[in-house]
N, C-alpha and C positions, 0 to 999 in steps of 0.2 A: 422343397419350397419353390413355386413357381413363382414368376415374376407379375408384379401389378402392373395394369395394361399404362396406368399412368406415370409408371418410373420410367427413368431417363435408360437411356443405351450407352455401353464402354463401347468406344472407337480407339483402336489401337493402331498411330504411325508409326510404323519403323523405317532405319535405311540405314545402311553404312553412313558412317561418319563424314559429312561434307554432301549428300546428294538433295538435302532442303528442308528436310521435315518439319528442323525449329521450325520456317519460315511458312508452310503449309498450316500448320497447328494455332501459328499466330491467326493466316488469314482466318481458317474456320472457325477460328475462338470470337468471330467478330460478328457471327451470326448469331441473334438470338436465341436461346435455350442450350448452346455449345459451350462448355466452359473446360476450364485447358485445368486437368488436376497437375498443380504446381508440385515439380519433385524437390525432397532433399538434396542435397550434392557436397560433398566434402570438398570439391573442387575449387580454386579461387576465382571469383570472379572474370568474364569480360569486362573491356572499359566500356561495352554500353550495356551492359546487363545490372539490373535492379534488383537488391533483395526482393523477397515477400511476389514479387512480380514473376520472372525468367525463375529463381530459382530460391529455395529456401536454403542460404550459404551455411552449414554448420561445422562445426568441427569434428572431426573423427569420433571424440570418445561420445560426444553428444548422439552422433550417427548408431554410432555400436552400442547405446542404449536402449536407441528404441527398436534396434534389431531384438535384442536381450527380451525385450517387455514386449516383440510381436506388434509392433503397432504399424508394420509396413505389409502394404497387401502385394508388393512386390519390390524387390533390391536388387542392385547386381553391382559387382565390380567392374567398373571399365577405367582402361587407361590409368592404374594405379588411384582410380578415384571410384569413392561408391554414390550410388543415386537410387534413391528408392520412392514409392507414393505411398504418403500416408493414408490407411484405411479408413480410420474418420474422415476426413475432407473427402473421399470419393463417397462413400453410399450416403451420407450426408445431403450432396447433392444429387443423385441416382432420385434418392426417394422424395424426393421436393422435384421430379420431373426434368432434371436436366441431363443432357446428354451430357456426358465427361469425355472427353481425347486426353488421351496418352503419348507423350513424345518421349516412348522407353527401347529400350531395344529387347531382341531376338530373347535373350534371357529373362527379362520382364514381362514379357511376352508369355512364356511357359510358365512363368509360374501364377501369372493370372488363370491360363485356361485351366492350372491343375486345380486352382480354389474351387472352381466350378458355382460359381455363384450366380444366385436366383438370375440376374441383371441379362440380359443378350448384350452378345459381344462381338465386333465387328473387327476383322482385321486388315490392316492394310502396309503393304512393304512399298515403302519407294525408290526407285533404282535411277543412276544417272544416265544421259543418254550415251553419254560414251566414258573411257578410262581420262582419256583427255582432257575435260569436261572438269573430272573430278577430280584431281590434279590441280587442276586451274583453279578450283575451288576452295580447296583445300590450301593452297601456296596463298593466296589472297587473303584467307582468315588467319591462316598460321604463317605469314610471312615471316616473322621474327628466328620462326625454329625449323631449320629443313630437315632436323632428327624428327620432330612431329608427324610432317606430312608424310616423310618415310615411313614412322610406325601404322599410323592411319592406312598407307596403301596395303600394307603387308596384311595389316589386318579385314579390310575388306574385300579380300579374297577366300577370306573365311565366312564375312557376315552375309557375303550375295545366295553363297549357298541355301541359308535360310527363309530364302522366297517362297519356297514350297510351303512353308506351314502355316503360310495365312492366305486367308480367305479372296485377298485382291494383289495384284500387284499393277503399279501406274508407275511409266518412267517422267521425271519431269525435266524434258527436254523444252516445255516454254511452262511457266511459273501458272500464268491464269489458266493454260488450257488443264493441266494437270488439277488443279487445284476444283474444278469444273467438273473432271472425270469423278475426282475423290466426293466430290460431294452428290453426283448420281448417282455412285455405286451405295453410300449411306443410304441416300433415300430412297432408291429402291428396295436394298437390304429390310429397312425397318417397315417399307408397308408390301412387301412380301410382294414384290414386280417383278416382270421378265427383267434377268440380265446379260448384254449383248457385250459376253467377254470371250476374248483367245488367249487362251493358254501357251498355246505350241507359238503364237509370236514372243509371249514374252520367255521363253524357254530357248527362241534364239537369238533376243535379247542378250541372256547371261550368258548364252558362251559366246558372242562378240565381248563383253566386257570382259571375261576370262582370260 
């Protein structure tokens, strides 16, 4: 089943935990025809995050139902919390022409591309500009829990690894300039342009943050 030339494209941001994506997915969600497919999350709220908006808050067994009934086009466990996107609400809006972003990780990530579905699919990892950085980041959002920021660091020495299996990577060391890149590399992607990218920088990129 190929795709119709007027359905929307999956854009998928990933990053380790603390390098911006929520905050990227926001900006890009504020463009016309972009819309952010909102995930499930067992997780409890931030104090600024809105149901129905940032996240559909449910409870476990609610979560583990519609795993049961398949109604998630991908889920994953992170941080003893699951987060998944529901399949209706993405090709819903696919086939009414809008572009859907994804703020899932590396695991959501694989199991999107195994569906292999009709939609083209963009992918994008974003990395911090330095360990420092993200540290800093991470201590500022989770200041209450320094066991947090520790589990976060330990585990993104695992997540950087998975650079390689998407189609772009952008480190966002300034917010607009990065957010700039990500939306070139889209719209050259979707109408099939020269793209003026280096690998082998960001390849030594990750072993600095290593």
């Amino acid at each position: 089943m190929s795709a119709n030339k007027d359905d929307g494209v999956m854009i998928v941001l990933s990053s380790p935990s603390g390098a911006g994506k929520t905050t990227l997915v926001k900006k890009i969600s504020q463009i016309n025809k972009y819309i952010v497919s909102v995930s499930h999350t067992t997780r409890l709220p931030r104090t600024n995050e809105i149901d129905g908006k940032d996240y559909f808050f449910v409870k476990k067994e609610i979560f583990e139902k519609l795993i049961k009934n398949e109604e998630f086009l991908e889920y994953a466990k992170v941080f003893d919390n699951y987060y998944g996107s529901r399949k209706k609400f993405v090709t819903e809006n696919l086939n009414n022409g809008k572009n859907v972003i994804f703020d899932i990780d590396w695991q959501g990530t694989d199991q999107i591309k195994e569906k292999k579905l009709k939609y083209k699919l963009i992918t994008v990892f974003i990395l911090p500009p330095s360990r420092k950085e993200l540290f800093d980041r991470l201590s500022n959002r989770d200041m209450k829990d320094k066991l947090i920021v520790d589990q976060r660091m330990k585990q993104f020495d695992q997540d950087v690894l998975k650079w390689k299996n998407y189609d772009f990577v952008v480190i966002n060391d300034d917010l607009q300039s990065c957010y700039e890149k990500i939306i070139n590399l889209i719209e050259c992607s979707i109408n099939n342009k020269k793209i003026n990218y280096d690998e082998s920088q960001i390849e030594k990129h990750v072993k600095s943050l290593m």
